[in-house]
Structures are given as C-alpha cells and as structure tokens.
N, C-alpha and C positions, 0 to 999 in steps of 0.2 A: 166567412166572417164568424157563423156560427160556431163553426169548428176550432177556431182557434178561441173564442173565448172560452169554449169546454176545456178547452187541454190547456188555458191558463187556469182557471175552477181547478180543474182537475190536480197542476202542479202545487197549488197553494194549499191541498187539504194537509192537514196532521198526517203524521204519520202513526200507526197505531204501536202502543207501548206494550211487551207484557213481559211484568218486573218478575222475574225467576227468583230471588232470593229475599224473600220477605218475612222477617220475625213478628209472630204476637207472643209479644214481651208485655208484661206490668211495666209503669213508668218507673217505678224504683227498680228497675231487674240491673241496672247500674250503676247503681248510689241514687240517693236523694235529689229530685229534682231543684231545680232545674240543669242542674251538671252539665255545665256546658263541655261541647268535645270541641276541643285547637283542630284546624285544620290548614294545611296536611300532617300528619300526627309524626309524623316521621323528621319533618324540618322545623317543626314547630316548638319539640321539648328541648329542654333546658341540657347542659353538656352535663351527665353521670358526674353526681357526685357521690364519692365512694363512703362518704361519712352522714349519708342521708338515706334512708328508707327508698327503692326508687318507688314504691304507688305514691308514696308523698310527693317526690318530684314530676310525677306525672301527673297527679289533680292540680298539685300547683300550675300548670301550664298555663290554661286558660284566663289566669290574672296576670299575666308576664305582659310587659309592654310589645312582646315580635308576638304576642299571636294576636291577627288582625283579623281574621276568620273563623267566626264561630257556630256553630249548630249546639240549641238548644230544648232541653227534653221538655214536652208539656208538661202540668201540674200536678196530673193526676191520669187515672187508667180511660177515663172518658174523654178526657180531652187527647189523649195518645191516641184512641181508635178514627176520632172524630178527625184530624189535621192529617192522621194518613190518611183516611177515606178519601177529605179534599184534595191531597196532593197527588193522589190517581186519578182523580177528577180533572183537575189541572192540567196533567200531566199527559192527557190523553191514555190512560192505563190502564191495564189489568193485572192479574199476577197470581201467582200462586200462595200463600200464606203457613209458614209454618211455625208449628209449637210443639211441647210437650206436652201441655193441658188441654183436651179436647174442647173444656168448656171456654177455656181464653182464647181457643180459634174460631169457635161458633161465634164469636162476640164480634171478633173481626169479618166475618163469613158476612154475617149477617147484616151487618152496617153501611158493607161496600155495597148493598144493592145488585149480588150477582157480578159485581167485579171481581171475587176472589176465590180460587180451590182452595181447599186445605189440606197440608201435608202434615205428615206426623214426623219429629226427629231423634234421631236417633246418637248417644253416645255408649258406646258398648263398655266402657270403662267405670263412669260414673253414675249410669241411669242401670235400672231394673225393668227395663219396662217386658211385659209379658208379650212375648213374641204371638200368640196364638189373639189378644185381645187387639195386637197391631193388624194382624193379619185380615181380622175382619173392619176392621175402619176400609182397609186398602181393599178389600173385595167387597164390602156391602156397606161400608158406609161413606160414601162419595168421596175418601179421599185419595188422591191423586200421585203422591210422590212418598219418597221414603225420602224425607231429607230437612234440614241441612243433616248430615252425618258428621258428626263434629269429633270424632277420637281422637284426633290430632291432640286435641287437649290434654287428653286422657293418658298420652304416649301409644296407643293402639293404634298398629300396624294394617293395612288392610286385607293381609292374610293371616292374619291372629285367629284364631282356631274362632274364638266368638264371633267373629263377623260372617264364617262359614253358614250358617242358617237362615240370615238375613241375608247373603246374599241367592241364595237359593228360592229363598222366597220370594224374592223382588224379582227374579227372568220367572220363575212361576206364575206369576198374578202380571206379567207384563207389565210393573211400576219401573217409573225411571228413578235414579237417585240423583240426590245432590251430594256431594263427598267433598268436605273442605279438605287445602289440600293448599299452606301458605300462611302467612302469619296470623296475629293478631293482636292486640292492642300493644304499642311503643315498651319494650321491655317484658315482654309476654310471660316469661318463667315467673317472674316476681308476682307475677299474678296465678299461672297455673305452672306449678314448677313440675308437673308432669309432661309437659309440652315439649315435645322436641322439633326442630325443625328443620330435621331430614325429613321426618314423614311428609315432605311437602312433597316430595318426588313421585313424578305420575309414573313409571317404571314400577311402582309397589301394588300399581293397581292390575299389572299383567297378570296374575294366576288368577286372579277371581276372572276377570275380561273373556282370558283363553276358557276357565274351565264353565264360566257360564256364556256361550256365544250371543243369545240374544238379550243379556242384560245391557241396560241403558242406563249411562251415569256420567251427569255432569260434573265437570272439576271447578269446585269455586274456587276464587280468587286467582284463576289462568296460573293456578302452581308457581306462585310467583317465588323466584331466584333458581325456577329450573325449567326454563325455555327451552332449552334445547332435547330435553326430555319431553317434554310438552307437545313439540313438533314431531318427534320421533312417533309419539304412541298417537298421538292425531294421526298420521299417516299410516299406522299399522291396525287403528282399530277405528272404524268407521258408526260404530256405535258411540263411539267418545266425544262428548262435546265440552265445550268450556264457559265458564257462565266468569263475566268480568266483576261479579257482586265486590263492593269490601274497596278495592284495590284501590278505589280514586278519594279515598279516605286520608291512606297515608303517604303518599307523594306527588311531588311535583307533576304538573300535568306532559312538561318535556320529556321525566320518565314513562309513564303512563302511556304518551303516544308512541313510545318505541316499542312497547312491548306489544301494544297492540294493533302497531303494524307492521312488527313483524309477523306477525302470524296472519295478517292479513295479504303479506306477501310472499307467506310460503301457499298462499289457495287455502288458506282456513275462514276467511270471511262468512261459509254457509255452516259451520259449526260454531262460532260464537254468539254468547246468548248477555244479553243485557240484566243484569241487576243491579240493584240500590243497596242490601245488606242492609235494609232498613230495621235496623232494630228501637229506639228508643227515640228516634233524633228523624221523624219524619220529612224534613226536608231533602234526604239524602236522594230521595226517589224523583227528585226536579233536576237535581246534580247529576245523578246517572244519566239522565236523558242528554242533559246538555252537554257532557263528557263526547258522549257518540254524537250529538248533533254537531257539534262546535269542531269535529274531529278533519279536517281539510283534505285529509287524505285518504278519507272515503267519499266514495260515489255515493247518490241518493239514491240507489238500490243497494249498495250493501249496508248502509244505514237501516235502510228498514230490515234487511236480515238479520241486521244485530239486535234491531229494537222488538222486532215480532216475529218475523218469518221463520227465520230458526227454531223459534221457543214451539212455534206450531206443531211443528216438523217432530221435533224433539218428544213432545208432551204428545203429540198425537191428537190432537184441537183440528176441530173446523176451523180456518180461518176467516172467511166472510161469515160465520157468526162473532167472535170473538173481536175482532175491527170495528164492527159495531155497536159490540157490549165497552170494548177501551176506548171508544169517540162518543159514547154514549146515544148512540144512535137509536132509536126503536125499531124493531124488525117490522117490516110494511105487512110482513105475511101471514 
C-alpha cells in the first residue's frame, strides 16, 4: 500500500520547467505600455490594407472586436521583472535570461533568486558589440549562452564572413547558441525591412556546424516554414537542437501541434527544448508550459524532455540540482 501511494505522490509532482529563450527587455523595448499583443498574431490581424501604414494596422489589432486574446505588458521596468520572476515561480521554472545590457540582466539575474543564467545576444548586423568584452562575460563572468542571435533581422546570413569569429568562439569556450531562425512579428519587413525570410532555413547553418564540430546551437522558433530542412539537419547533426520559443504566439494551436509532432515522430522528442520568447508580456512563460503540457500527443516522459530534460543535456546543467531550483525546492545537503 505503501508503495503505491509513493508512485501516486510521485505521479502527481510538477514537472520541472527550464524556459530556453527568455528576454530582459525594459517594458517600453515595444512601445508604451501597456500595448497589448492579439493572440495568435497571425489570425488575429486585420486583412492588409494597401492604403494604410501596415505597423498602424498592426497596433490597431488589439481593439478589433476578433481579438479575444490578449497578453499585456506591465507598467514599468519593476513590475516587468517582478510578474516574470512570479510566473517561473508559478510555473515551476528556470531558464536562461538574455540581453544586450549586462546591467538589465543582472537585474533580472538577480530578482529570480538563482532561477536565472544570463546570456548575452547577439545581432552581427545592427549591434557593435566588442567581441573580446563578450568573450570574457562567457569565460569569467558566469554567463552561459551566446544568444538569442538575432541576424535574421539584420538580413545576415549565418555564414556571413561576421559571424565567422563568433562562431569560433562559442566551440572555443564550449557556449551553446541560440540562432533565431523564423519569423517575427505579423508583417515583419514593415517593421525591420532588412529581414528576410529565407534566412529561416537550418541548411544555412551547415558550414559553420561542419567547420566548427563541437559547436552547440539551438534553432529558435523550430525554423518555422522549413520542416523539412529542419528534419534533415536534425538528423545530420546531432549537436543541433530546437527550442519551440515564439512560435505559439502566432498561430493556431491545430498548426502548432503538427509541427510539433512532426518532429516528434521523426525521433526528435530528445532534442526539443521549451521556450516562452518571453520578452515584454510575462505571461507567455505559463503559455509555453501549457502549449507542451496540454499537447495529447505526447507521453509524460517526453513532456518532461521538452519541458527540462533536453535543456539539461543541451546547456550542460546538473539536473537534480536545477529540478530543485525550478520547483523551488531547498537542497537538504
């Protein structure tokens, strides 16, 4: 009797969460609060009108009577740190935290009580950053990832002669990356009109993969509109994982589970990694969970793969430390 009420104890604990793609962003890093985001972004906006601005028809969205779904940015930079801290708390969570400003990720670092790394990010296009001053955060000053890598934006390629040193450096110092790699916000040119989006295709990532072998690099957003490439380089490079951050943002959840299990029925379940893409709109990181939890056609083991196990494996983490630190558990030891 004793036995089965453990293994019912046992069934019923949390599952531990650790959120791969997480922004410290200021609450205006996209417009004036409280700017609400329509969700799903993609079924939600208004049909292109050609005689209208489309960023106008895009903030318009969120007052249209079809959008019934909203996520809203807190008031200020304190109440953004403070509603994400809660919602990893909530959430059963951990994660990795990344910026541009060292001092706006220590803020978040430091809030989450040891729930958070911090990574540093990278856009080779529109950022300057001194490779030699990144190099020592990622060797001496505890942080963890080179990423999000956001060129996409920028129109850079990921064998663009600039991203050659970083990525040299990153199988150097043994950091993984994150490499966006799929859209972004509902008419994305009208917002960064250097954006393209071929660069979405994981095939762009083979010459760096082949000419650095033990580089490690996440693709955000599961290189969405190029699955089949996706599958291809999953299966050819085994250092390749895929983080779902973003993607349950802007579509239906009927698209959403196809993509994601397709890849879970090509045998990709132990390289998929869970994110929120939580940038400004802290709720997104209860959403991600629930995305994978709610998802019927996964088993409770590869659920926790996607929700932690992976990220472990990936980022190189103890894991019965860090299941402790996302359940908030105190070490006995």
């Amino acid at each position: 009797m004793f036995e089965l009420i453990a293994a019912a104890a046992l069934a019923s604990e949390p599952i531990p969460m650790f959120d791969m793609h997480l922004h410290a962003f200021k609450a205006d890093e996209n417009g004036p609060p409280p700017n609400p985001l329509c969700l799903p972004g993609a079924g939600s906006m208004p049909a292109p009108d050609p005689a209208k601005p489309w960023p106008q028809q895009f903030m318009s969205a969120p007052s249209l009577p079809t959008c019934t779904d909203r996520e809203t940015v807190p008031m200020d930079d304190a109440a953004l740190v403070e509603q994400t801290v809660a919602m990893l708390e909530a959430n059963h969570a951990a994660g990795v935290v990344g910026g541009y400003d060292p001092q706006l990720i220590a803020r978040f670092v430091e809030s989450a009580g040891g729930r958070l790394l911090p990574a540093i990010q990278l856009n080779a296009a529109y950022e300057d950053p001194n490779i030699d001053e990144v190099r020592a955060l990622l060797s001496d000053g505890g942080y963890v990832m080179l990423g999000e890598v956001t060129n996409q934006y920028g129109g850079v390629a990921p064998a663009d002669e600039r991203m050659a040193p970083w990525w040299a450096m990153a199988e150097e110092l043994d950091v993984p990356v994150l490499y966006h790699m799929g859209g972004g916000p509902p008419g994305t040119t009208a917002f960064f009109p250097d954006f393209r989006a071929g660069l979405a295709d994981p095939t762009l990532l083979e010459p760096a993969l082949a000419k650095h072998p033990r580089l490690r690099i996440a693709i955000a957003h599961m290189a969405e509109g190029y699955e089949g490439q996706l599958g291809l380089m999953l299966y050819a490079y085994p250092q390749l994982y895929v983080d779902i951050g973003g993607i349950m943002w802007m579509y239906d959840r009927a698209h959403l589970d196809h993509k994601l299990k397709r890849l879970v029925d090509m045998g990709f379940a132990n390289r998929v990694m869970v994110g929120s893409d939580q940038m400004v709109w802290p709720g997104m990181i209860g959403r991600a969970r629930k995305f994978v939890m709610e998802a019927d056609y996964l088993t409770d083991e590869q659920k926790r793969m996607i929700l932690f196990d992976n990220a472990m494996r990936f980022m190189k983490l103890d894991g019965e430390e860090w299941a402790r630190i996302a359940l908030g558990e105190k070490d006995e030891n």
